[in-house]
N, C-alpha and C positions, 0 to 999 in steps of 0.2 A: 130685803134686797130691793134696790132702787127700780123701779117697773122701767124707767126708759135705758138703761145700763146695764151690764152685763159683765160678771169677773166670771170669762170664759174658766177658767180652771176650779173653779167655786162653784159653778151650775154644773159642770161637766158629774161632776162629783154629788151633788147633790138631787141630779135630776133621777127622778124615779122609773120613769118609763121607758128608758133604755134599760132595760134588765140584759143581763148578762149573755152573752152568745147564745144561739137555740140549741138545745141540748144537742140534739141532732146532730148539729152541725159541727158540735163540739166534736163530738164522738167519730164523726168522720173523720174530720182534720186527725186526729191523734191516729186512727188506723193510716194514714194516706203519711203522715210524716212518719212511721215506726217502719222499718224496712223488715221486721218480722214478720209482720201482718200482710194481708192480702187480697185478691176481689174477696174471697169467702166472708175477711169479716166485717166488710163494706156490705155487702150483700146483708149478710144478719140484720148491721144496724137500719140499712137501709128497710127491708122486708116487714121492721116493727110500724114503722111509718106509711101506713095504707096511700093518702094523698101522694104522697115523693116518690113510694114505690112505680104506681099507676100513673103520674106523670112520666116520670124517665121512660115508661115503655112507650106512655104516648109518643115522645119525645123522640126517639131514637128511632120510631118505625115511622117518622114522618119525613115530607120533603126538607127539611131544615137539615139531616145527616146522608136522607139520600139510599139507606144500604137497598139492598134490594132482593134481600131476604127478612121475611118479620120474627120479629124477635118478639118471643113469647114469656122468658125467664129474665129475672132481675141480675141474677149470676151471668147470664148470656149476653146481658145488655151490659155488663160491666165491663167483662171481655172486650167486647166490640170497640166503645167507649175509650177504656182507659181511666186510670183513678181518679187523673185530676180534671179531664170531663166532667165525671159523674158530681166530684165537688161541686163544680161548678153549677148544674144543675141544682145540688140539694141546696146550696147557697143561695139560690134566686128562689127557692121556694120556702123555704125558712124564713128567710125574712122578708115575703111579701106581704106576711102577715102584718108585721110590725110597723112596714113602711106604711099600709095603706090605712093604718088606722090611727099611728102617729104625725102622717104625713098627709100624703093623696095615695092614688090609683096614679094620678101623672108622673108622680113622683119615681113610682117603683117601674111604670114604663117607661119613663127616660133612664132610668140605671140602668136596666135589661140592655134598648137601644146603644148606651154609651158601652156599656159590659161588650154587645157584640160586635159595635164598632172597634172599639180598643184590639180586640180579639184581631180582628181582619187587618187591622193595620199592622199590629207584632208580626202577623204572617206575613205583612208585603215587606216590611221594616229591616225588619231582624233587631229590631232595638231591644225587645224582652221578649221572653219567655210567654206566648198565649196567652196561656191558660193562667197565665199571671197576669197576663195583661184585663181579662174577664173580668178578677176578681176587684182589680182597680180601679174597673171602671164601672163596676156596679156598687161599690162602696165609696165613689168621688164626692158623691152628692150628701152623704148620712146625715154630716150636721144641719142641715137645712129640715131636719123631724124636729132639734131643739129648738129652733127660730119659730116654726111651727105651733110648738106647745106651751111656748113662753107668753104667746100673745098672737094665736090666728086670726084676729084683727086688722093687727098692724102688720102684720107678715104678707097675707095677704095685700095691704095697699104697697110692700115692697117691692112684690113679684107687680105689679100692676104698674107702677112710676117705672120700675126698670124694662117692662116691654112697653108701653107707652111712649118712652121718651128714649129707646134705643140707649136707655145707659148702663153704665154696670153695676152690678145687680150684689156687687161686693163691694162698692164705696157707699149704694146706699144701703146696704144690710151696716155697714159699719156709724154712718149716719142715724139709724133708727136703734141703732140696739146696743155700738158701741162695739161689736163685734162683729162677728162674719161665720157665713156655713163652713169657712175653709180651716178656719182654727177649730171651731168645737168639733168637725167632723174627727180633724187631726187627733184633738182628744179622745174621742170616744175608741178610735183605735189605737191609741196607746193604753184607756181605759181594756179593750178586749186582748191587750198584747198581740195584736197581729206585725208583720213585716215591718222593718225600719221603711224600709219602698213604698209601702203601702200609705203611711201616714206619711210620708215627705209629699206622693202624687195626690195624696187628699189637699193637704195643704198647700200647694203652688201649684193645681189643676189650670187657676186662671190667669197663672202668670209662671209658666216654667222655667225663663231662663233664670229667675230668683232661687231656683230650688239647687241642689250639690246633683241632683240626677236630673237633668234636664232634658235627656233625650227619653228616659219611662216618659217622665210627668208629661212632658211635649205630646207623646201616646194619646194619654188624654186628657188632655187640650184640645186636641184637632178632634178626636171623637166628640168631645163634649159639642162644641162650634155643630159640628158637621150635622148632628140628629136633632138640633133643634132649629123645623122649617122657617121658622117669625126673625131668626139672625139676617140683616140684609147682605150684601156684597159690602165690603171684603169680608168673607166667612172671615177667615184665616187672617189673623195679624200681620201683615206682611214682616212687620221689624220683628217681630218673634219667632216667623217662618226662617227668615234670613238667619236667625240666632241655631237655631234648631239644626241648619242644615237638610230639610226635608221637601225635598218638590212632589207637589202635587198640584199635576195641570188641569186636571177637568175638577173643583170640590162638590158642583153640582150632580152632576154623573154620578161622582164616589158617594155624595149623600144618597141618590136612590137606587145604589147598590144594599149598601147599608140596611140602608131601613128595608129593602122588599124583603133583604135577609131575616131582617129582626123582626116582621109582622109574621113568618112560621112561626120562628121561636115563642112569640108574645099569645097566637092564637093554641098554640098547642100549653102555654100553661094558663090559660083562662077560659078554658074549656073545664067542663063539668068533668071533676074527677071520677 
């Protein structure tokens, strides 16, 4: 294969270090979509996995959820929680591994950041469903681990020309490699079969009104924009804002809502299990 080029659908397919869903996370998903099932057998799968167990309780007895009783049981914390919570959780810890040794440590806290942006916004929005919105916006970024592993060389001088020169960071991923984080990401999630949603808001994260769901993808879009400090004024696209239909008057404010939110979350899972 040509080192400076890239048949996104060729590498997607043939790259090895994206190995298949984490078991874990596998075996969640299937209890959390089976309407037979229940916290009990989230709780089992969860309980085999000492790190995910011992986070979630970090997690849940910290200021990040606030309760104001401590929760000492992984069955209790379910309860409290809710199913697709607790996903959401073993999803950011599953694949922290992945990201930070295919990717960065930045990589996997800008997902988290965008994850609970996205989140915060579905709730002021009403555009999607949360704890949907979490899941898309910690899996926006994925394909930027193949750009990564193809050549962290030149990837790195990508991220480097694109905050340098305030440009985008998807016409020069397309310039150096022939592709983009937006398409392989796109794949990698039709690779895991996750959500038609999920891979459309991968794919048109940095240009929503292109997408058939423009008000998710818009989701995160604005989260993406908003968690990363080094974006100058206008965060927010205006002519995309305008497109989207979504006011937001303070971005500044909402960005350090955001993030003071997403520095519990981020300290409580990068703490010593």
């Amino acid at each position: 294969m040509d080192n400076n080029r890239i048949n996104p659908q060729q590498y997607v397919e043939e790259f090895k270090d994206i190995p298949p869903m984490p078991n874990v996370m596998v075996k969640a998903l299937e209890v959390i979509k089976n309407p037979q099932t229940g916290i009990r057998e989230l709780s089992n799968i969860m309980s085999v996995d000492q790190a995910i167990s011992t986070k979630t309780l970090s997690l849940v007895n910290s200021a990040y959820y606030g309760f104001h009783q401590q929760i000492t049981s992984i069955n209790k914390a379910l309860v409290i929680l809710g199913m697709m919570k607790a996903k959401n959780i073993i999803m950011s810890l599953a694949l922290k591994q992945m990201m930070t040794a295919q990717g960065s440590r930045e990589l996997w806290e800008h997902s988290t950041k965008c994850a609970i942006a996205s989140e915060m916004l579905a709730e002021e929005y009403k555009v999607i469903n949360p704890d949907d919105a979490f899941v898309i916006g910690f899996l926006h970024d994925i394909g930027k681990i193949l750009l990564n592993a193809k050549n962290p060389i030149k990837y790195s001088k990508v991220r480097y020309i694109a905050q340098q020169n305030q440009a985008d960071l998807v016409e020069i991923e397309d310039s150096f490699f022939g592709t983009n984080h937006c398409v392989l990401g796109a794949l990698v999630s039709k690779k895991w079969q996750l959500p038609v949603i999920l891979t459309n808001c991968i794919r048109y994260h940095h240009n929503p009104v292109q997408s058939s769901l423009p008000a998710a993808c818009g989701i995160v879009y604005i989260a993406d924009r908003l968690v990363q400090p080094k974006i100058p004024n206008p965060i927010l696209d205006p002519k995309i804002m305008d497109r989207l239909d979504i006011q937001i008057s303070d971005p500044l404010a909402l960005r350090e809502s955001i993030l003071a939110r997403a520095s519990i979350f981020l300290k409580e899972m990068q703490s010593p299990a």
